[in-house]
C-alpha positions as CSV (number, residue, x, y, z in Angstrom):
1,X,19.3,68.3,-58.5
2,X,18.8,64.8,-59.7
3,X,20.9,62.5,-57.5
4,X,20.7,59.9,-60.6
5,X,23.0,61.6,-62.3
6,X,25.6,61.7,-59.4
7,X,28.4,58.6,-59.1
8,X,30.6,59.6,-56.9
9,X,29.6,61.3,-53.5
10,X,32.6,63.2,-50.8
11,X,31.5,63.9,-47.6
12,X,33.4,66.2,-45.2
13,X,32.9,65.1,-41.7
14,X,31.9,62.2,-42.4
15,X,32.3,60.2,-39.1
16,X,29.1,62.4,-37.8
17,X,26.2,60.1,-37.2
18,X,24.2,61.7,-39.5
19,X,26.6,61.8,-41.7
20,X,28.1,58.6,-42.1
21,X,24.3,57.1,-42.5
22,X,23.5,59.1,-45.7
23,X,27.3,57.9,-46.5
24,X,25.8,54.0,-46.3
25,X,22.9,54.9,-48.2
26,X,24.9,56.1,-51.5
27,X,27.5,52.9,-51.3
28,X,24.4,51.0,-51.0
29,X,23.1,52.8,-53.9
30,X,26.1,51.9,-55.6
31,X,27.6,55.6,-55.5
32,X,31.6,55.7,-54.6
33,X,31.8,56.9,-52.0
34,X,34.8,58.5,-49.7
35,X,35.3,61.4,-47.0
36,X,37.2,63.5,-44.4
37,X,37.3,63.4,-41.2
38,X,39.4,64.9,-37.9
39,X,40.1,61.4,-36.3
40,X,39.4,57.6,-36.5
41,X,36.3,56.3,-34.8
42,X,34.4,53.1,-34.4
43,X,32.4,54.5,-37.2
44,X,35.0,55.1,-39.5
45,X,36.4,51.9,-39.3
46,X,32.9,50.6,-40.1
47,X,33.2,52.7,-43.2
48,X,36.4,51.1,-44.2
49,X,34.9,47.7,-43.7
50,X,32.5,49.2,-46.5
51,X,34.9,49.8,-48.8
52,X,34.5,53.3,-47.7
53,X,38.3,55.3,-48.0
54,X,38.2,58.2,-45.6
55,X,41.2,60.3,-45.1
56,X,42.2,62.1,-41.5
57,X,44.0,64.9,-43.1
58,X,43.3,68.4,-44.8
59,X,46.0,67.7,-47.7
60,X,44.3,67.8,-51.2
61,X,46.2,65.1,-52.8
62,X,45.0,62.5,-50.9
63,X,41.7,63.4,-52.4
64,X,41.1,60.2,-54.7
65,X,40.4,61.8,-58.1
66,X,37.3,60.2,-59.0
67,X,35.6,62.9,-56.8
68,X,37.5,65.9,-58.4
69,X,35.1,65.5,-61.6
70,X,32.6,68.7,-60.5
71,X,29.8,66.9,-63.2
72,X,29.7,63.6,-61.5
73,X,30.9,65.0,-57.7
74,X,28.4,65.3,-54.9
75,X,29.7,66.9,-51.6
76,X,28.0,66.8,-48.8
77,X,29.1,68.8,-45.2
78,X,27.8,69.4,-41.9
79,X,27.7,72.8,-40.2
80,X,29.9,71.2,-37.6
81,X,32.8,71.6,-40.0
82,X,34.8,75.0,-39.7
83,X,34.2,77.0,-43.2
84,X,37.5,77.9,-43.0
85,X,38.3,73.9,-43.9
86,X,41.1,73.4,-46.9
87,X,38.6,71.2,-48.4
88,X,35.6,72.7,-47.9
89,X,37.3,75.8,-49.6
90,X,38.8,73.7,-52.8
91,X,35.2,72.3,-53.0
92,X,33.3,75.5,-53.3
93,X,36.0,77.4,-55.0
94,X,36.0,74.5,-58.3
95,X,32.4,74.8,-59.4
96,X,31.6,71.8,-57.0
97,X,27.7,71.4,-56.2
98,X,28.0,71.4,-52.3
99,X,25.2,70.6,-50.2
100,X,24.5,70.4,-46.1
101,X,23.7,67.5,-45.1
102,X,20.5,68.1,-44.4
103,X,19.8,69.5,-47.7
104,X,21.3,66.2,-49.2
105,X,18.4,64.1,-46.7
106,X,15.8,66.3,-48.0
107,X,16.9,65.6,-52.3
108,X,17.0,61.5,-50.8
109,X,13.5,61.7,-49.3
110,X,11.6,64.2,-51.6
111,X,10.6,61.2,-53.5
112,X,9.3,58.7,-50.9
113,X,6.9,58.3,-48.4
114,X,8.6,60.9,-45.6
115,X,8.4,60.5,-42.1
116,X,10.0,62.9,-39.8
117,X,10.9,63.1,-36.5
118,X,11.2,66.7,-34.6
119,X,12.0,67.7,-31.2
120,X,14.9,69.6,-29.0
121,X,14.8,65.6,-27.1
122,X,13.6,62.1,-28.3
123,X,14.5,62.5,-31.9
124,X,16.7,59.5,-32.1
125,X,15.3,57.0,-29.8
126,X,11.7,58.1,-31.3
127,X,13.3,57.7,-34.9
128,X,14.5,54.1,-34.5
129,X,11.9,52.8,-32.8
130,X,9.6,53.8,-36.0
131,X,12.6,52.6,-38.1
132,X,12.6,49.4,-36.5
133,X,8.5,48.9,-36.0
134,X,8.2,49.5,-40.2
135,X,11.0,47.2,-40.4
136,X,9.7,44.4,-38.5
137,X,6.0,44.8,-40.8
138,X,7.9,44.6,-44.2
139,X,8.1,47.9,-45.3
140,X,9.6,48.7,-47.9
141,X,12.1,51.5,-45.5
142,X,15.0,53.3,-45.1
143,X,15.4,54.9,-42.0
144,X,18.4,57.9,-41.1
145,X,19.0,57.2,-37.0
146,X,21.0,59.9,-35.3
147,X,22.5,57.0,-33.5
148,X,23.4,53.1,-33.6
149,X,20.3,51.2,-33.1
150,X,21.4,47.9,-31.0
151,X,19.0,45.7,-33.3
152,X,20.7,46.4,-36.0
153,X,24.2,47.5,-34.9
154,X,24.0,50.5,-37.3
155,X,23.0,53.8,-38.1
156,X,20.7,52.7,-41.0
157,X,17.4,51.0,-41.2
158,X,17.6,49.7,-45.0
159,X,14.9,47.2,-46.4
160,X,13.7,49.4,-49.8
161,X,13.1,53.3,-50.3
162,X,9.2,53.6,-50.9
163,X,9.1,55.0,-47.0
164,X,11.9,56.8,-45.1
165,X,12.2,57.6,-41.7
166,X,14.4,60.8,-40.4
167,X,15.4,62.8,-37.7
168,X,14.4,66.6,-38.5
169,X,16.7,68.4,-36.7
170,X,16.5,71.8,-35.4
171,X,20.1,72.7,-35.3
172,X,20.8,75.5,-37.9
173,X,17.3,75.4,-38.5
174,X,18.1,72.1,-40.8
175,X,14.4,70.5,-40.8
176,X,13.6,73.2,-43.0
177,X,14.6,71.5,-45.8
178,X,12.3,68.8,-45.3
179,X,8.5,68.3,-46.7
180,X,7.4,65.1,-45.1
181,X,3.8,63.2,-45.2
182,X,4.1,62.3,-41.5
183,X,6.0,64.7,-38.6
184,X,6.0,64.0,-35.0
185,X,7.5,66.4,-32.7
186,X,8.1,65.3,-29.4
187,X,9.6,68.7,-27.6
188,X,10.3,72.0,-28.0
189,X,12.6,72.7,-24.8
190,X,15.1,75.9,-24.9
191,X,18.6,74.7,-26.8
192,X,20.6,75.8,-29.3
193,X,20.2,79.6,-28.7
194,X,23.8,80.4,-30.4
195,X,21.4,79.6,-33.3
196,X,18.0,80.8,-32.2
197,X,17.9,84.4,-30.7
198,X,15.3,83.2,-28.1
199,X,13.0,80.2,-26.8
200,X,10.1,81.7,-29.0
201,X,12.3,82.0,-32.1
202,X,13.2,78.3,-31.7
203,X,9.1,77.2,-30.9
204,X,8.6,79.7,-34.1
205,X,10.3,77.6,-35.8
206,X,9.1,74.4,-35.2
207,X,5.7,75.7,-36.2
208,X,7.6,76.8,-39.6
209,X,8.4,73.2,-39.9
210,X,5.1,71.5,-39.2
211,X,3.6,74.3,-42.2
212,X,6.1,72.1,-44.3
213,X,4.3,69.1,-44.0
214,X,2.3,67.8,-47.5
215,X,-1.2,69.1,-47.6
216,X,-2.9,65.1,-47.2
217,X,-0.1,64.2,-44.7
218,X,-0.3,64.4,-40.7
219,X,1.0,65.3,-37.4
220,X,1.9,63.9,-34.2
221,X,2.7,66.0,-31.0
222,X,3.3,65.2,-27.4
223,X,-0.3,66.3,-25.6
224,X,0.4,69.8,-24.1
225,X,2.8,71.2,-26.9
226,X,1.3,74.7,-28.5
227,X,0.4,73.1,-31.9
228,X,-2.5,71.3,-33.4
229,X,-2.5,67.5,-34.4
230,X,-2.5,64.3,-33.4
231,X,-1.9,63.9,-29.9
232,X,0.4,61.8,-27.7
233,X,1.1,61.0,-24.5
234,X,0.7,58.7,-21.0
235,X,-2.5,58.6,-18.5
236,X,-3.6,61.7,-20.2
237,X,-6.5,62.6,-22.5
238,X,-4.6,62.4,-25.8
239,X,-5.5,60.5,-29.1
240,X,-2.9,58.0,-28.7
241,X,-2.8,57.1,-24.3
242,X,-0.4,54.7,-22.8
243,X,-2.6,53.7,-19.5
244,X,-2.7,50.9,-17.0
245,X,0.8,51.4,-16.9
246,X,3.1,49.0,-15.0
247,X,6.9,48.3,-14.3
248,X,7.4,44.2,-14.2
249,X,10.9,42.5,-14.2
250,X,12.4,46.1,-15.6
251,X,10.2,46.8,-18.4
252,X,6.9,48.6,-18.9
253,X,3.7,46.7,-19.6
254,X,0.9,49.3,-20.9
255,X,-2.2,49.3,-23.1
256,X,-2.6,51.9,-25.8
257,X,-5.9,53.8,-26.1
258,X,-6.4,55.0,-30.0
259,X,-8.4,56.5,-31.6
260,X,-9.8,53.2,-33.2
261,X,-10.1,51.6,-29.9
262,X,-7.7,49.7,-27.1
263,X,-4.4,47.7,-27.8
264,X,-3.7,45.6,-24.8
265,X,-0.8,43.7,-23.0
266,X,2.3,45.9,-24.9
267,X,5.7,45.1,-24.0
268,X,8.7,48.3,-23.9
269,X,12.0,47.4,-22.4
270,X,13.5,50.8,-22.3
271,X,13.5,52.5,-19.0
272,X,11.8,56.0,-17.9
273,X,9.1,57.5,-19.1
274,X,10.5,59.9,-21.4
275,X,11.2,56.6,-23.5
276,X,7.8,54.9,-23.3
277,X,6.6,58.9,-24.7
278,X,9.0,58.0,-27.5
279,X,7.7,54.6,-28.1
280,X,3.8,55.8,-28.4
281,X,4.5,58.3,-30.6
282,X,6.4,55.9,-32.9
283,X,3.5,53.7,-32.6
284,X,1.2,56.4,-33.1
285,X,2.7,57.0,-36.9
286,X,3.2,53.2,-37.6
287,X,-0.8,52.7,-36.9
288,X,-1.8,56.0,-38.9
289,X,0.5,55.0,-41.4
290,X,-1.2,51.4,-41.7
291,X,0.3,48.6,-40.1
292,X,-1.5,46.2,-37.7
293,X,-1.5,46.4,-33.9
294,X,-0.1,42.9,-33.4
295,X,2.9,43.3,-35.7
296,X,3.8,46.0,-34.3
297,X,3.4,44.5,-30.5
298,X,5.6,42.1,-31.7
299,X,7.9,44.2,-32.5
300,X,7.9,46.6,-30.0
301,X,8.8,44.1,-27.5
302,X,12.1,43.2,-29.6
303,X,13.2,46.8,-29.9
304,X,16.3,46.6,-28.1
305,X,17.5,50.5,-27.8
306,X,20.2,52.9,-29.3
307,X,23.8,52.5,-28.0
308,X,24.4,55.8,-25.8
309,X,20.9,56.1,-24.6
310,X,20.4,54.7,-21.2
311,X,22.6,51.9,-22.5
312,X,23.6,49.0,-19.4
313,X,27.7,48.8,-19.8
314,X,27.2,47.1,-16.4
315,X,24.6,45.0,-14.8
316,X,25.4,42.8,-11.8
317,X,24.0,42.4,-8.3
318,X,26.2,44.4,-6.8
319,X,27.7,47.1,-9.8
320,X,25.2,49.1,-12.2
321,X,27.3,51.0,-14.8
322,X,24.6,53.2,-17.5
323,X,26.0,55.5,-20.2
324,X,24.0,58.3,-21.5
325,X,23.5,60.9,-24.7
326,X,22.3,63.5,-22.4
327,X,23.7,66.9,-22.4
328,X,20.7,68.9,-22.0
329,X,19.1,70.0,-18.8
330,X,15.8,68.3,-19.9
331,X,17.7,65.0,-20.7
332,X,19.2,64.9,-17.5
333,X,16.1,65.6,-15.6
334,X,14.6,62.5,-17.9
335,X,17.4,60.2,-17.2
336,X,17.1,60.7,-13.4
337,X,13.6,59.5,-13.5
338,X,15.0,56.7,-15.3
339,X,17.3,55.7,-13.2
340,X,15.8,56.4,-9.9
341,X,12.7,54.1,-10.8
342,X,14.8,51.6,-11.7
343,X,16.7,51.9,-8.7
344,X,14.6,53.8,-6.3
345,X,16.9,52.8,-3.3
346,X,20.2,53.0,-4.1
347,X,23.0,55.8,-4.7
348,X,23.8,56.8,-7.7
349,X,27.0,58.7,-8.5
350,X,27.1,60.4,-11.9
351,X,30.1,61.9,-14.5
352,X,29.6,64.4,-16.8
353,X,30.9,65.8,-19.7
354,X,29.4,69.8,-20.6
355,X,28.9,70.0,-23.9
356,X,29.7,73.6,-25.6
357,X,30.3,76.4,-23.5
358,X,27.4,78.4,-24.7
359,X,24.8,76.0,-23.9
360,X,26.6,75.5,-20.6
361,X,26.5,79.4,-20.4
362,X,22.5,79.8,-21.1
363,X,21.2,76.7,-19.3
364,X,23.9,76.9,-16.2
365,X,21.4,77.1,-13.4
366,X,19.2,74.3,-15.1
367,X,22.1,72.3,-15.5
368,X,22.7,72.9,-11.4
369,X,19.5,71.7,-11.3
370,X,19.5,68.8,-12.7
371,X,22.7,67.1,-11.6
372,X,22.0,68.3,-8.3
373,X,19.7,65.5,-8.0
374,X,22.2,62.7,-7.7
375,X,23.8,61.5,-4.8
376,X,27.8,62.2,-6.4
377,X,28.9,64.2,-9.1
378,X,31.6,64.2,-11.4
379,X,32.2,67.2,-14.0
380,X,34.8,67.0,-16.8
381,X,35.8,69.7,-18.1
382,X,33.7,71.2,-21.1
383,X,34.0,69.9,-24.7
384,X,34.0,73.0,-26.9
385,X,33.1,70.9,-30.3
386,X,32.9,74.1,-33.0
387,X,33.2,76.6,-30.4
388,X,35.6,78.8,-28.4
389,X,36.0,79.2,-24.6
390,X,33.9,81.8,-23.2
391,X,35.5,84.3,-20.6
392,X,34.0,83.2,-16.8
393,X,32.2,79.5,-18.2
394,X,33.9,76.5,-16.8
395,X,33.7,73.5,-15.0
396,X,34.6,74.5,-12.3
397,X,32.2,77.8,-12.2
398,X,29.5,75.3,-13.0
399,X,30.4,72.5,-9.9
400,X,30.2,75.8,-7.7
401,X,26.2,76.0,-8.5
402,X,25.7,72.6,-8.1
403,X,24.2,70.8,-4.2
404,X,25.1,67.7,-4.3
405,X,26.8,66.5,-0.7
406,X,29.4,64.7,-3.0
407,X,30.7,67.0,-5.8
408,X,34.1,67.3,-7.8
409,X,35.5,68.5,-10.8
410,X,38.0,65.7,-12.1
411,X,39.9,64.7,-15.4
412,X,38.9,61.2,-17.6
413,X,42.1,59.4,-16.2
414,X,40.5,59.9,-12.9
415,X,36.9,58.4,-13.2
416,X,37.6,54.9,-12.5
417,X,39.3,56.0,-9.1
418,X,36.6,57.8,-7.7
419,X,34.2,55.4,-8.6
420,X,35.5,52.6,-7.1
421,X,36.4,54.7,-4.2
422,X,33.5,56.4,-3.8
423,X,31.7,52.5,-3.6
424,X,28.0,53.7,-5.0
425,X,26.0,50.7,-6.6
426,X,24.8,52.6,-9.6
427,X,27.4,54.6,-11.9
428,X,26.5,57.0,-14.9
429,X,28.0,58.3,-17.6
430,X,26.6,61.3,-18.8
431,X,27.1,64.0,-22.2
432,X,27.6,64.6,-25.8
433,X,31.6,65.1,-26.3
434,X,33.9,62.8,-26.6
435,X,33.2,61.0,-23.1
436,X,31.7,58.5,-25.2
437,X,34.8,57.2,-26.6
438,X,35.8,56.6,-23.2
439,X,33.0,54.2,-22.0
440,X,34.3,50.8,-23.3
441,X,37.8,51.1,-21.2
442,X,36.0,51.8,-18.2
443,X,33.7,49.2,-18.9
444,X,36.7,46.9,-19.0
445,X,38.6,48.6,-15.9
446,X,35.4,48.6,-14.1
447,X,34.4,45.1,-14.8
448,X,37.3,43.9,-12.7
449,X,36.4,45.8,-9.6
450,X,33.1,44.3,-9.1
């Protein structure tokens, strides 16, 4: 398909992060562009300010009718979207070329300098801080984040398209449609198994997508991972070595053994080592990829984050209030490491949010696990997203696993109550649903407590 030939592009769903940053690409491109989606977000609205129209509503005749030309029409969906959509169905059933988004990432990248970022965690944070360290040298990039980076208070990285930079995600086996010159992944954790049938089908695949790289081109894996390439990792003996590490006034100071020798004296502000893996593997591809140590020291020390990921809504003396992506075992485990070496003394009372009951289903002992190691928690009820309740999987059945001396299973016009009864210096927020929409009220309500 030659996207050339395409002036008008229709995305369904398109408030999905993914989504809505392939959306920026094509009105940057100078494609109309418009969409659908189930409710109005903050990134909708930044849509709109794009002169983006996206409608709320199924009905077909609010469909502007520059997209119902099938010759000049893209449309682009994500397997979030229910098949059984009204306009997913007019779409397919009018000779429409319709696309996944994924398939759409792989027609905008075929023709640049591709470099992908794998893994069941770190995809995001790993993806913008490469994003941001090709930025900052003058590349000529465009970069697809699965979140909003806070440098650039959006979801796309955009200074030229001779290089891209995108998350390869595993989901509905979607990185398949990808053939990049550089891959990094950076974990191959159990997840998504309504998808895979099994923790080795999902590693199986993974393996299928690092055959997809170009013969000349390379890859990066976190040290220990059961693949060959270019190795990552901290105090260990990988090609690329964060050592000397040190925590001083909240950030990690670290030199970087390469192969071609030592970096010294590099700056990271983002807490817990799961992030400083993210951040050597992103400097791993920007030094194989060419640019210069310093630069990209420079840089490195201005990165500032991606909003949801171990992001401070709070930070006083007395009141610490962190929200949090993390809705998978693993990711909880990483941002308890976070937080507790950020504030090995203190309490720290968590909410969360399950995301899908079949994930909550397959990982609910891990889960147990994980949240068990805070001093409170907090479960909301699950968040279903494209799925329906499973008999025997709640909340509630969940709490009931978990030993923590302060546990409770509450509703979102609660959280604020508990909190400030409950006292605890350090608060979380915690999960994939819609519990993010919910963070900048309590930030507000909370903010007048301490």
């Amino acid at each position: 398909m030659n996207l050339k030939t395409i002036h008008n592009v229709f995305f369904i769903g398109i408030g999905g992060v993914g989504m809505s940053a392939l959306a920026r690409y094509f009105a940057l491109d100078g494609k109309t562009v418009g969409g659908y989606d189930k409710t109005p977000t903050l990134i909708t609205e930044s849509l709109a300010e794009l002169g983006i129209h996206v409608q709320f509503e199924t009905e077909l005749n609010q469909i502007n009718e520059r997209f119902l030309n099938p010759n000049a029409t893209l449309i682009v969906f994500t397997p979030a979207i229910s098949e059984s959509n009204v306009i997913l169905q007019y779409f397919r059933a009018h000779g429409f070329q319709v696309l996944k988004r994924s398939e759409v990432l792989g027609l905008v990248t075929e023709n640049t300098h591709c470099l992908a970022v794998a893994g069941t965690h770190g995809k995001t944070t790993t993806s913008s801080i490469l994003g941001h360290l090709l930025y900052a040298c003058h590349e000529k990039v465009t970069a697809f984040i699965g979140g909003i980076s806070e440098n650039y208070q959006s979801n796309l990285i955009h200074n030229g398209t001779d290089i891209s930079v995108v998350e390869a995600d595993e989901f509905d086996r979607s990185f398949l449609t990808l053939s990049p010159d550089f891959a990094c992944i950076t974990s191959m954790d159990a997840d998504h198994l309504d998808i895979y049938n099994s923790e080795a089908d999902l590693v199986d695949t993974f393996k299928q997508f690092a055959q997809k790289i170009k013969p000349s081109g390379k890859l990066f894996i976190r040290k220990g991972l059961p693949l060959d390439g270019i190795t990552y990792g901290i105090n260990e003996a990988a090609d690329y070595s964060a050592i000397n590490v040190q925590i001083k006034n909240g950030c990690y100071q670290f030199d970087l053994q390469t192969p071609h020798g030592l970096i010294q004296n590099i700056t990271f502000h983002l807490p817990g080592t799961h992030n400083l893996s993210n951040a050597i593997a992103a400097l791993a591809m920007a030094l194989e990829f060419g640019c210069l140590a310093e630069n990209l020291k420079t840089a490195l020390n201005a990165y500032k984050g991606v909003k949801r990921r171990f992001t401070y809504q709070i930070k006083t003396d007395d009141f610490v209030f962190i929200d949090d992506y993390a809705h998978h075992p693993a990711e909880i485990n990483a941002v308890h490491q976070a937080v507790r070496e950020m504030y090995p003394n203190q309490k720290v009372a968590v909410v969360f949010q399950p995301h899908l009951f079949s994930r909550t289903n397959d990982f609910a002992d891990d889960f147990a696990a994980s949240l068990s190691q805070f001093d409170a928690v907090f479960l909301l009820e699950i968040y279903p997203a494209r799925e329906l309740p499973i008999e025997g999987v709640s909340s509630s059945w969940l709490l009931e696993k978990i030993k923590s001396p302060i546990k409770k299973l509450i509703s979102k016009s609660d959280i604020v109550s508990e909190i400030k009864e409950l006292g605890y210096p350090v608060f979380m927020t915690l999960g994939a649903g819609d519990i993010g929409v919910e963070v900048s009220e309590l930030k507000e309500k909370l903010s007048y407590a301490y």
